[in-house]
C-alpha positions as CSV (number, residue, x, y, z in Angstrom):
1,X,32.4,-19.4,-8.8
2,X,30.1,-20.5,-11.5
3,X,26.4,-19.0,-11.2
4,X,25.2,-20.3,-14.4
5,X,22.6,-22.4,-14.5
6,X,22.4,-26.4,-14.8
7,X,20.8,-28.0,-18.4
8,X,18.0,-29.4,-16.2
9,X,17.2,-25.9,-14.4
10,X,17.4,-24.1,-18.1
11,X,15.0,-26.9,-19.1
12,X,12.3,-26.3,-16.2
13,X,12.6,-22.3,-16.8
14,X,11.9,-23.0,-20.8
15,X,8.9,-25.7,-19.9
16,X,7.6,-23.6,-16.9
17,X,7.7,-20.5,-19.1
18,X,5.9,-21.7,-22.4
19,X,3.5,-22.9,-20.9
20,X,2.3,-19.8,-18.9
21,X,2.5,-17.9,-21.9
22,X,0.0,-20.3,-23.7
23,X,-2.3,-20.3,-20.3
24,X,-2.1,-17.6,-18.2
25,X,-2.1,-14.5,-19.9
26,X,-3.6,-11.4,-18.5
27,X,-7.6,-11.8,-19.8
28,X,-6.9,-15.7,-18.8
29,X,-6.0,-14.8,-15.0
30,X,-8.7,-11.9,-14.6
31,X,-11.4,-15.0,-15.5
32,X,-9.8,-17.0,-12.7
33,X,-10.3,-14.1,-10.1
34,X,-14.1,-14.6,-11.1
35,X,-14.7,-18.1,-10.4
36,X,-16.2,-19.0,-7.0
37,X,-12.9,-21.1,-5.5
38,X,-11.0,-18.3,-7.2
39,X,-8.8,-20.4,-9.2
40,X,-8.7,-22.5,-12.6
41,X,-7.5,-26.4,-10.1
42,X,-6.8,-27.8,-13.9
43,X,-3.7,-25.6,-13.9
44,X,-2.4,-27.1,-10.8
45,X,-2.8,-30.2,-11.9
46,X,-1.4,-29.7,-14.9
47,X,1.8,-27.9,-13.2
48,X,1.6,-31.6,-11.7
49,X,0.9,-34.1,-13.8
50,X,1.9,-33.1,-17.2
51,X,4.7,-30.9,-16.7
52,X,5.7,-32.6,-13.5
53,X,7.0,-28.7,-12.5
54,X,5.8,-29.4,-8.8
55,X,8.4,-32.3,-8.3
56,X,11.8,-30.2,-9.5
57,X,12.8,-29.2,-5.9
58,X,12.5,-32.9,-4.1
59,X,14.4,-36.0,-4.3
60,X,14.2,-38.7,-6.7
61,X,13.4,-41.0,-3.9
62,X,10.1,-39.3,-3.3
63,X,9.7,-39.0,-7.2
64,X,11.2,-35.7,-7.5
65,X,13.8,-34.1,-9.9
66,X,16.6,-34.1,-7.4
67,X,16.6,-30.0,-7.3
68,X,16.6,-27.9,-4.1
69,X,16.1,-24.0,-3.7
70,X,17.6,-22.9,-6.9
71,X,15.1,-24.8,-8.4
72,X,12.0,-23.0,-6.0
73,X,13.5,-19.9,-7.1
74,X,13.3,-20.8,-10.9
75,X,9.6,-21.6,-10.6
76,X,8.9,-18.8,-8.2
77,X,10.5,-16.3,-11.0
78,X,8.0,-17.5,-13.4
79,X,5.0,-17.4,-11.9
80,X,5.7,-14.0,-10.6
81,X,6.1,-12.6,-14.8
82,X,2.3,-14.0,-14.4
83,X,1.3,-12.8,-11.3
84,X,0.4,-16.8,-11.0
85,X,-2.5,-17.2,-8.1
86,X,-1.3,-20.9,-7.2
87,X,-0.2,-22.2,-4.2
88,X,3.3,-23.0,-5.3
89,X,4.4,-20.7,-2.5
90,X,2.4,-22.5,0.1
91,X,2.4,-26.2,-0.9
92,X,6.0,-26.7,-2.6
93,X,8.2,-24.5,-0.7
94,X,6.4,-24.3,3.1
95,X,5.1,-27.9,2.9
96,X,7.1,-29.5,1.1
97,X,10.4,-28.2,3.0
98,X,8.4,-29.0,6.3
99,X,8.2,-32.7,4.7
100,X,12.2,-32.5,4.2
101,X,13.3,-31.4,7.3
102,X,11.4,-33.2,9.3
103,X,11.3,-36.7,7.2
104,X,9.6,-39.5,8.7
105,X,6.3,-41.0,8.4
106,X,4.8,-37.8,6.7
107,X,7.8,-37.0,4.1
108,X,7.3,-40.3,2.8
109,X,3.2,-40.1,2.5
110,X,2.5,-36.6,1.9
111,X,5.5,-35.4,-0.4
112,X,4.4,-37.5,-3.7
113,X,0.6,-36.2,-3.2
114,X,2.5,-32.2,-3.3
115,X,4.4,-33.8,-6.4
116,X,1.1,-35.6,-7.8
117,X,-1.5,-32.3,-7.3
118,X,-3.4,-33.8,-4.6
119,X,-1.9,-32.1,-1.2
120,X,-2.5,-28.7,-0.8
121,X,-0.6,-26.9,2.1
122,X,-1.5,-23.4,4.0
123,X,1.0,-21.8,6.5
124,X,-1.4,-20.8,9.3
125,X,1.2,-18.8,11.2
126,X,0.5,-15.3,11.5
127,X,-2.1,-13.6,14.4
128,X,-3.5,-10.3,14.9
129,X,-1.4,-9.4,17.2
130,X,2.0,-10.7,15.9
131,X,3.3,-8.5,13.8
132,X,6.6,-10.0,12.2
133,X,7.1,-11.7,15.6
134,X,6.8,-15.5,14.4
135,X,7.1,-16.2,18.4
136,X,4.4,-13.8,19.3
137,X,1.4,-16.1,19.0
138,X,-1.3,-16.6,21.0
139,X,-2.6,-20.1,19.6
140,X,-2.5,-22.9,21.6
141,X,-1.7,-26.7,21.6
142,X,-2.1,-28.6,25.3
143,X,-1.3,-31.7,25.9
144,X,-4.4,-34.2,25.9
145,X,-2.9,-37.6,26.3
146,X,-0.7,-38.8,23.5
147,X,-1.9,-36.3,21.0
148,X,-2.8,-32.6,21.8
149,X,-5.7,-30.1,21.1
150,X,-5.6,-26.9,19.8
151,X,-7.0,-23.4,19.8
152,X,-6.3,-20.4,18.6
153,X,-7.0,-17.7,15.4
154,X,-4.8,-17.5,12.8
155,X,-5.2,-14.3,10.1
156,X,-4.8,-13.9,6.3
157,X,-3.6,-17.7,5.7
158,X,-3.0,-17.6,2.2
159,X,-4.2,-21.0,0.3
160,X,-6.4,-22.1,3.2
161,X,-9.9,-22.4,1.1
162,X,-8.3,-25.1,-0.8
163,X,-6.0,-26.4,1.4
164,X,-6.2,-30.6,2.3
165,X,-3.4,-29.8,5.0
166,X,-2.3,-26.7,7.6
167,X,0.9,-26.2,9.0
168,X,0.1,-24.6,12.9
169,X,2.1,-22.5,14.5
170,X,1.0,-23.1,18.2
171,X,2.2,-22.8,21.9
172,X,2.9,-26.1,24.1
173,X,4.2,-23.6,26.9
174,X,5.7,-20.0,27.6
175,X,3.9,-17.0,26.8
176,X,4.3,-13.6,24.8
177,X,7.2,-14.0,22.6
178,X,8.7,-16.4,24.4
179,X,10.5,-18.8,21.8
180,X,10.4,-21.6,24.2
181,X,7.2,-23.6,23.4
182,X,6.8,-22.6,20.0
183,X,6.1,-25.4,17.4
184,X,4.8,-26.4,14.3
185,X,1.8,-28.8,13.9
186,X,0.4,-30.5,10.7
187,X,-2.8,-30.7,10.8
188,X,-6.1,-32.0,8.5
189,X,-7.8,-29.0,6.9
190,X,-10.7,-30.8,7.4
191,X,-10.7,-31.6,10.8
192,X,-12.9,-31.6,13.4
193,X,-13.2,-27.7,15.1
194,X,-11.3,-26.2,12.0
195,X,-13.5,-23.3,10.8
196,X,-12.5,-20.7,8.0
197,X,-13.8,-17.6,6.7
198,X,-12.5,-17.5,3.3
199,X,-12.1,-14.1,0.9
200,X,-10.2,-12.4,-1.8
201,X,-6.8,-10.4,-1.1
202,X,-6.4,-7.5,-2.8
203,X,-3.7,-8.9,-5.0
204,X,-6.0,-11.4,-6.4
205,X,-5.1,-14.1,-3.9
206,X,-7.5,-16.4,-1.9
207,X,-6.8,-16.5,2.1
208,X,-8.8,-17.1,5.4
209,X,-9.5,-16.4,8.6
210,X,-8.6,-20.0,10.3
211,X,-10.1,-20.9,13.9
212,X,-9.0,-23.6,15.8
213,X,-11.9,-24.6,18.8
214,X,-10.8,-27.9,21.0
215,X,-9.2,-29.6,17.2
216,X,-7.6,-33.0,18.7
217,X,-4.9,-34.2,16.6
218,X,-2.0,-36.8,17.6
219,X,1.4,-36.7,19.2
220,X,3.1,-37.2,15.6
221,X,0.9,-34.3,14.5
222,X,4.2,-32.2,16.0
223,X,6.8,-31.6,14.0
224,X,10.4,-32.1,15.2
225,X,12.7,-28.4,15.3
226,X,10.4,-25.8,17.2
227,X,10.4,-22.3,16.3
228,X,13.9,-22.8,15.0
229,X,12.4,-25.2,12.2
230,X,9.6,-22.2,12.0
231,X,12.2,-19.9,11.3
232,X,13.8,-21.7,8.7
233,X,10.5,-21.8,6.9
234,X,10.0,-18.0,7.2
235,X,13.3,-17.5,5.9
236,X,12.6,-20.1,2.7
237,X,9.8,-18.2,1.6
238,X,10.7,-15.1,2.0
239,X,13.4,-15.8,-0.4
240,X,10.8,-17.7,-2.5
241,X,8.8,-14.2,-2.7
242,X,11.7,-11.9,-3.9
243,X,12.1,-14.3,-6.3
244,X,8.8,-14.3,-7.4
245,X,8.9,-10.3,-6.7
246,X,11.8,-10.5,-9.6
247,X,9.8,-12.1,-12.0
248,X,6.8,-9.4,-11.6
249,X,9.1,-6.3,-11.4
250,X,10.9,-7.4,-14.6
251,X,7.4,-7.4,-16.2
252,X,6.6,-4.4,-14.5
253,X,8.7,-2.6,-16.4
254,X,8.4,-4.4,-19.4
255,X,4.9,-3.3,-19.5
256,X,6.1,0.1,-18.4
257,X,8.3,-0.1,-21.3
258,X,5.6,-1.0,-23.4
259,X,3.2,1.9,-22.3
260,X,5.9,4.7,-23.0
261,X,6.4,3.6,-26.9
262,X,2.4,3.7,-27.4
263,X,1.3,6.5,-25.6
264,X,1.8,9.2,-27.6
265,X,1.7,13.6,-26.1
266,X,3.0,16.7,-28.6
267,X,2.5,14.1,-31.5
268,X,5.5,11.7,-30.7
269,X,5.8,8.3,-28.2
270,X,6.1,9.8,-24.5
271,X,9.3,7.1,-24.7
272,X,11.2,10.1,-26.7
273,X,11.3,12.5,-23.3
274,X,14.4,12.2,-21.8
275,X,12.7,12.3,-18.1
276,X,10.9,9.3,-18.8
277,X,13.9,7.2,-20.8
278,X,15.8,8.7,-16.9
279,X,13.1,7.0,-15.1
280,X,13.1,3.4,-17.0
281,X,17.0,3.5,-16.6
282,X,16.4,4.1,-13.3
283,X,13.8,0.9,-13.1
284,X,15.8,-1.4,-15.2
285,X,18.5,-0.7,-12.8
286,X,16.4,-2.1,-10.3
287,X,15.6,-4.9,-11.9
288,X,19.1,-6.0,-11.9
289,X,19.6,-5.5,-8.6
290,X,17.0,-7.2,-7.3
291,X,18.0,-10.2,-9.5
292,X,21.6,-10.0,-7.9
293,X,20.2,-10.1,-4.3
294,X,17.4,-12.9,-5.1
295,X,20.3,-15.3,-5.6
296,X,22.5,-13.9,-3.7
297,X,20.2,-14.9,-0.9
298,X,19.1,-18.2,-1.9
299,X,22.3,-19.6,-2.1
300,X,22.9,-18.5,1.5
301,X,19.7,-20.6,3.0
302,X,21.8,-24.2,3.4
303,X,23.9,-22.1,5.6
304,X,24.4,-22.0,9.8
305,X,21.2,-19.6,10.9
306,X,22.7,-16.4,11.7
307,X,24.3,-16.5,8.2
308,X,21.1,-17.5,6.4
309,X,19.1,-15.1,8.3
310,X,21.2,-12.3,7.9
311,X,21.2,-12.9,4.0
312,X,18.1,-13.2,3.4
313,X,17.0,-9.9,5.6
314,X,19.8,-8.3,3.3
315,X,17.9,-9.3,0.1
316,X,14.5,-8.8,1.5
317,X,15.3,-5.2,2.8
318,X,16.4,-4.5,-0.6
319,X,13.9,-6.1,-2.9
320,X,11.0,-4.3,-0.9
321,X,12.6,-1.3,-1.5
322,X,13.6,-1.7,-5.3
323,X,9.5,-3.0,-6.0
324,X,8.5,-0.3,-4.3
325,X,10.6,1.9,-6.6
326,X,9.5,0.0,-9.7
327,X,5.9,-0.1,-8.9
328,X,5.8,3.6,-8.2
329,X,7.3,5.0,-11.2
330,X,5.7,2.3,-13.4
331,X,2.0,4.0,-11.5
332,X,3.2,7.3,-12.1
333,X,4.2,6.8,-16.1
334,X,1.0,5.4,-16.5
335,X,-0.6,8.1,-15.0
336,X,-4.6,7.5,-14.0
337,X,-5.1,3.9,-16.3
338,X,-2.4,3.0,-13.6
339,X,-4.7,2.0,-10.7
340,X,-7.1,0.3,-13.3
341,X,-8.7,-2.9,-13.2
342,X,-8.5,-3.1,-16.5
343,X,-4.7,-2.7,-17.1
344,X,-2.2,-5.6,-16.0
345,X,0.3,-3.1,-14.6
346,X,-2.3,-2.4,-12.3
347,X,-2.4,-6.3,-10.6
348,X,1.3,-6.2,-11.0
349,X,1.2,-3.1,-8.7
350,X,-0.8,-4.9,-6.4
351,X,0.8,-8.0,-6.0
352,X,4.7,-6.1,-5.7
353,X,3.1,-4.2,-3.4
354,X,2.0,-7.2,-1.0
355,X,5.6,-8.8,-1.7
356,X,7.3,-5.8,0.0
357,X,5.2,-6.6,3.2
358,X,5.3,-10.1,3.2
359,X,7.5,-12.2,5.4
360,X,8.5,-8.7,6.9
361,X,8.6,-5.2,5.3
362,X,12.0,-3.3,4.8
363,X,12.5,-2.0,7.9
364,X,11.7,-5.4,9.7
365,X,14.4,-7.0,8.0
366,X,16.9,-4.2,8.5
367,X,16.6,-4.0,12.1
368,X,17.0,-7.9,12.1
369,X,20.2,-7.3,9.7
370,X,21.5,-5.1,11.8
371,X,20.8,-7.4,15.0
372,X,22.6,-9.9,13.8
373,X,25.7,-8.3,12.3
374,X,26.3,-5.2,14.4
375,X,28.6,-5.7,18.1
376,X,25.2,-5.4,20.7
């Protein structure tokens, strides 16, 4: 099997990677935390418009580059060596594969405003009370004629305060984790009854508190698949962040690196002590591996569900893990500076340490592994 990668995807790495390092270095990024809307919107629309970066995983019929989930992980890799704040995640991968796999009316409208910069999307999927149960979800959607209205809370929806569109998880019928009833609704950000209560994550992220009170939207507001279609979206993105959870553990330890040639105790680096060279074998090691799973996994998603979902709970199990790994030991070399706002490995820190629990933490993901692959 050949894993190397296509002239065109060698080409988007290269674009997408010079020009982050002329625009989003460390100092660059730490001003962006400090606007109001939390952001820099010229870099999206430059990601659109003059790299054309956001249109590599669609198809040339919606003005696209033809690519797929290779190319998602590509980008996803990138923006992760920059601990990138934009909604890539959100818009290109979520939406956008919403868009695909539902086609229609809305693939054709909505997917070359994601490719031009002017569609935002949020995932307004998880609840208080849900846990990493995508079925557990107390939001509602009833009937109301030909459309339906909705109500319901939805918790830490990433992208929301400068979202133009939500994707809604929301109950037609059943109740607790009942997976009949689930389904996915597209709905305006700005609609009537949607209210938010935007704030910072701790990893430098924007998200929201999204409440849904009597929002009316129409019948073709549903889209087709259910919580199967949900699930395949989960299962997208969580490959999307390992990927991006590779990108910021290589530079994790590239910082790491860094730090241990500098530092200097006894009057030579702290890079000379054999302990320390143990420990960035050890995290290099890492590295590798979670590289090997990230594709690993994202050549699996095109495959029947239990396949695909057991794949990706393989690689997601593992990545937590390894970050964790990396993240700690790269804390611990540091030593005090490592929890500063004023050192990157600090945000790097942060951010791997919200990848392990996003999408489902280790041990989620193991006990769905074995679920799937073990005799019941």
């Amino acid at each position: 099997m050949d894993l190397s990668f296509t002239e065109t995807q060698d080409m988007l790495r290269d674009t997408l990677a010079r020009f982050l390092a002329d625009t989003y270095d460390f100092e660059t990024r730490k001003k962006m935390l400090t606007r109001p809307e939390g952001r820099d919107p010229g870099i999206w629309k430059a990601l659109a418009t003059d790299l054309g970066i956001l249109s590599a995983p669609f198809a040339e019929e919606h003005g696209g580059m033809g690519g797929g989930t290779i190319e998602n992980m590509i980008v996803m890799e990138e923006l992760g060596k920059v601990i990138a704040i934009e909604p890539y995640l959100q818009t290109v991968v979520i939406g956008g594969n919403a868009l695909k796999y539902a086609g229609g009316a809305h693939a054709q409208a909505l997917i070359p405003q994601i490719i031009g910069g002017d569609a935002i999307f949020a995932f307004a999927y998880a609840e208080p009370k849900g846990r990493y149960d995508l079925a557990r979800i107390e939001t509602t959607a009833k009937k109301d004629g030909a459309g339906y209205v909705l109500n319901g809370h939805k918790a830490v929806v990433y992208a929301a305060p400068w979202a133009t569109h939500l994707l809604v998880t929301a109950r037609t019928g059943g109740s607790g984790a009942e997976r009949e009833g689930v389904e996915l609704f597209l709905v305006d950000a700005k609609a009537a009854g949607v209210t938010r209560r935007d704030y910072p994550t701790v990893d430098g992220f924007m998200a929201s508190e999204v409440y849904f009170e009597n929002v009316a939207v129409g019948g073709d507001a549903l889209l087709p698949g259910g919580l199967d279609l949900i699930e395949r979206l989960v299962d997208d993105a969580t490959m999307a962040v390992c990927a991006e959870g590779l990108g910021a553990g290589r530079r994790h330890h590239e910082l790491t690196l860094a730090y241990t040639k500098e530092r200097k105790q006894f009057g030579q680096p702290i890079g000379k002590f054999q302990a320390l060279q143990f420990r960035l074998a050890d995290m290099m090691v890492e590295v590798e591996q979670i590289e090997s799973m990230v594709l690993m996994g994202t050549l699996k998603l095109d495959l029947p569900a239990p396949e695909r979902k057991a794949a990706v709970s393989l690689a997601k199990a593992k990545v937590a893990r390894s970050l964790r790994f990396i993240g700690q030991n790269a804390t611990q070399t540091h030593g005090g500076i490592g929890i500063t706002m004023e050192l990157a490995a600090a945000h790097y820190f942060k951010r791997t340490t919200m990848i392990e629990g996003q999408f489902g933490s280790a041990d989620h993901h193991l006990g769905r592994y074995e679920a799937l692959t073990l005799p019941a």
